[in-house]
C-alpha positions in Angstrom: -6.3 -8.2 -11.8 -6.7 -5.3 -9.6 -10.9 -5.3 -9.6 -10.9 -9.0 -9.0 -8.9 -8.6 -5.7 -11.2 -9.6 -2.6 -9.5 -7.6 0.7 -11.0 -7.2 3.7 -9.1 -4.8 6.1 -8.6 -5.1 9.7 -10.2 -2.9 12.3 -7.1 -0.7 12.5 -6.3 0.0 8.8 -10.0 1.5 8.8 -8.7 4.1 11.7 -7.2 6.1 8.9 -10.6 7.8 8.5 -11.7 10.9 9.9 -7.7 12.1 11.7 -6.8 15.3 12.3 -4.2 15.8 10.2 -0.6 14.7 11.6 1.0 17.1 14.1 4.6 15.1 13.3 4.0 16.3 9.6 5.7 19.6 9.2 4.5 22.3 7.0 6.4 24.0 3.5 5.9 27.2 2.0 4.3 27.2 -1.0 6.7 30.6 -1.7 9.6 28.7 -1.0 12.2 28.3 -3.5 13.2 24.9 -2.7 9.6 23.7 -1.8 10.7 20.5 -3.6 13.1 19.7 -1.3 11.6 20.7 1.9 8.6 18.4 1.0 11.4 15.5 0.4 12.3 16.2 3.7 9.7 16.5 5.8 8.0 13.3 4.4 11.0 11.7 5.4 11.1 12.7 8.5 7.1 11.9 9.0 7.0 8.6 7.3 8.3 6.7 10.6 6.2 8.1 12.3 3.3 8.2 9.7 3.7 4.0 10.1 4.6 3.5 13.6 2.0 5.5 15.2 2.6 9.3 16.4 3.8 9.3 19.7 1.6 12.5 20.9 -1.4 12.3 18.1 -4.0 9.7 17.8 -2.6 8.7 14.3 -2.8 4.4 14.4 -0.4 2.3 14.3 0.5 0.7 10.6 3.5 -1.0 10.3 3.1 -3.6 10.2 -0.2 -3.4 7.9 -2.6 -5.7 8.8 -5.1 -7.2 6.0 -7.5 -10.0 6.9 -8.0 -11.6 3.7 -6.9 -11.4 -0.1 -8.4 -13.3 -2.3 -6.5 -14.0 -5.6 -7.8 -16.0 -8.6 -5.1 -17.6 -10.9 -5.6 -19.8 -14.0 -7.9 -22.6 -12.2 -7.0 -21.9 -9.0 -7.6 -19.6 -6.1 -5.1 -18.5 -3.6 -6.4 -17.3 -0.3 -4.1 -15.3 2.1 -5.0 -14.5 5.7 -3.1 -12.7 8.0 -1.8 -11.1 6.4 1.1 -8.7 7.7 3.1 -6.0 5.4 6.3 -5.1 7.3 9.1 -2.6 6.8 6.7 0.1 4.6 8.6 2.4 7.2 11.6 2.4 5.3 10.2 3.7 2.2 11.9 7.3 1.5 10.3 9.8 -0.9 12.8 10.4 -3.5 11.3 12.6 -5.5 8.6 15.0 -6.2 6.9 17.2 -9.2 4.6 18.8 -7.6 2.6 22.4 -8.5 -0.5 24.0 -7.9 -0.5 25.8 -10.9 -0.2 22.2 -12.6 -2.9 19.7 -12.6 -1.0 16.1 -12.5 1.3 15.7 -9.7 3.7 12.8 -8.9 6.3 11.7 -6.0 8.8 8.3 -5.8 9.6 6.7 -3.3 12.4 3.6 -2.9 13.3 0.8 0.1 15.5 -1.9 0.4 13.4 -4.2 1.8 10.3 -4.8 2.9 8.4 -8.3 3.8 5.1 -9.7 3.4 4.2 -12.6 5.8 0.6 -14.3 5.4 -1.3 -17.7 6.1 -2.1 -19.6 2.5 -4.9 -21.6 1.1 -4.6 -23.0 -2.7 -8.1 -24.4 -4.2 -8.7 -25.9 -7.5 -11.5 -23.9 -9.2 -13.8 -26.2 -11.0 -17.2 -25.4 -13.2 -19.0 -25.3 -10.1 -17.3 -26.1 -7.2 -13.6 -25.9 -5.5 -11.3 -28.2 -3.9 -9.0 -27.4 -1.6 -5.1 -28.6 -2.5 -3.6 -27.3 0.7 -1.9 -24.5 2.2 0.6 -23.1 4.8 2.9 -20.3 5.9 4.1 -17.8 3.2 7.0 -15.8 3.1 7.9 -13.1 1.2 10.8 -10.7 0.4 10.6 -7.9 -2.0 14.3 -6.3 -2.2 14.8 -3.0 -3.8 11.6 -1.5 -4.3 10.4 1.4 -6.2 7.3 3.1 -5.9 6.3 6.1 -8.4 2.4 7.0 -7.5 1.0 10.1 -9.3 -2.6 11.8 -9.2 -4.6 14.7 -10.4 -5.2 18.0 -7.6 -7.0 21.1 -8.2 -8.6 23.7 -5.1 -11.9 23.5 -4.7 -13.7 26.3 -2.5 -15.9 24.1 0.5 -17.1 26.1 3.7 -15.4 29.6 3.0 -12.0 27.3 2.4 -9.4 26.1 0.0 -8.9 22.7 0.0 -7.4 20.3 -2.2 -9.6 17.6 -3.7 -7.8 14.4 -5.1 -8.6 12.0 -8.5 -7.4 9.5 -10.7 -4.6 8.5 -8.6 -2.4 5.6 -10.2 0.5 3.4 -8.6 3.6 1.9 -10.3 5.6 -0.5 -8.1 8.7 -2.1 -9.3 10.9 -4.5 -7.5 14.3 -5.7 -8.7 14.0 -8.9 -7.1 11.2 -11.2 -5.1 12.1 -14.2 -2.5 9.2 -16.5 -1.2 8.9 -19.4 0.7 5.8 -21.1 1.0 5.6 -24.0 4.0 3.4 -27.0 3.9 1.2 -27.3 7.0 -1.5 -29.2 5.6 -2.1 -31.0 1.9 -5.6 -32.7 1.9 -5.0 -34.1 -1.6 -1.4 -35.4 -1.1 -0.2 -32.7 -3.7 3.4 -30.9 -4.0 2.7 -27.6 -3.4 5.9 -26.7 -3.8 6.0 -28.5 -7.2 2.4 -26.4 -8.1 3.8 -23.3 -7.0 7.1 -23.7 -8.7 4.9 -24.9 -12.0 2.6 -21.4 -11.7 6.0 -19.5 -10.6 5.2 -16.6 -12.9 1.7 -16.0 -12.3 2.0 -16.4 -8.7 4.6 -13.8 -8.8 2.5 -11.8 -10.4 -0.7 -12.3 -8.2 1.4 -11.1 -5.0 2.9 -7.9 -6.7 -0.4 -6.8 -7.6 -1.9 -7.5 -4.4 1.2 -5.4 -2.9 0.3 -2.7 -5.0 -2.9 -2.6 -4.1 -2.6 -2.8 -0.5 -0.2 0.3 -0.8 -2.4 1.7 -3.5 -5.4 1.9 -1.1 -3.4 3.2 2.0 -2.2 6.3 0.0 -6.1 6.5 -1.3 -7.4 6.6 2.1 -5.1 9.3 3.3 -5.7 11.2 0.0 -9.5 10.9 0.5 -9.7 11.4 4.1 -6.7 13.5 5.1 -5.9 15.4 2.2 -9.7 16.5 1.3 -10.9 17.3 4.7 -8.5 19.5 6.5 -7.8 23.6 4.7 -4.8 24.3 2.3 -3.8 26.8 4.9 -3.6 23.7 7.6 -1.5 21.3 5.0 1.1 24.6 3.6 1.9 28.2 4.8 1.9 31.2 1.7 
């Protein structure tokens, strides 16, 4: 499902590349004792501010996160969503973390209570050649008790007389215990029930929007891997 996803991000989300990295994120010592925790704690303090915009940094504003367009191909159908707006991502706190230089893999967790995913909708039939639009609306949704568990591969790399950290292989698992949408009519060309077509493809619909979540978040923790992480010196992200 992932690769099939169409998303065109907004003018904003595409300010990620290139920062300095964040003056609001503090810095652990990699000779700490409890570097564990003091990570835990530091992202939690930065994550706020990580989505809401520094207040003295040129970091963007990203909550809410703004995608123009996901495109989402079911079982004979297509479902567009525009505008669309990912709200709450604030909230998440890091949980936990394994994390080691002298390791390879590395992993973290994070969990909210809520978040909210608000979007425009289009639904076409896809035929052999052609589609035909069924309708469409204003979508809801609510995704309570959310888990996230993202993990990666890191190793130092030497570039311009420099450590820094270079990034791979990064995979996301999102979990939620439970899911609450509302989709409203606003216009059916073909006098269908959406609601009844929706509630007929309940499951796979389900499943579309999580995995368009999870990529949404997926590529947000990419970009900040790829363009924060890689760019600035190991000396700049940790002290000794």
């Amino acid at each position: 499902m992932r690769s099939e996803i169409l998303i065109t991000f907004c003018s904003v989300w595409m300010a990620v590349v290139g920062l300095e990295f964040p003056p609001f994120i503090r810095k652990c010592s990699l000779s700490d004792p409890n570097l564990r925790h003091c990570i835990i704690d530091n992202a939690n303090f930065a994550i706020p501010k990580l989505f809401k915009g520094g207040l003295k940094s040129n970091w963007p504003l990203l909550s809410p996160l703004l995608v123009s367009e996901l495109e989402l191909p079911g079982p004979g159908f297509i479902l567009t969503l525009r505008d669309v707006r990912l709200e709450g991502l604030e909230n998440f706190k890091m949980t936990d973390i394994n994390f080691s230089l002298e390791r390879k893999r590395q992993n973290i967790s994070f969990a909210t209570p809520l978040y909210l995913v608000t979007a425009d909708y289009t639904i076409q039939e896809e035929g052999l050649f052609t589609r035909s639009t069924l309708g469409g609306g204003k979508m809801r949704l609510t995704l309570e008790q959310t888990t996230l568990n993202y993990s990666w591969n890191l190793e130092q790399i030497e570039k311009e007389g420099e450590v820094h950290l270079k990034y791979d292989s990064g995979r996301l698992a999102l979990k939620t215990e439970r899911v609450l949408y509302k989709f409203n009519d606003f216009y059916v060309p073909n006098a269908i029930n959406l609601g009844s077509f929706l509630g007929k493809h309940k499951e796979i619909v389900d499943y579309m929007i999580r995995t368009a979540v999870e990529q949404i978040v997926f590529d947000y923790i990419r970009s900040i891997m790829d363009n924060i992480i890689e760019t600035i010196p190991l000396k700049d992200i940790f002290d000794p």
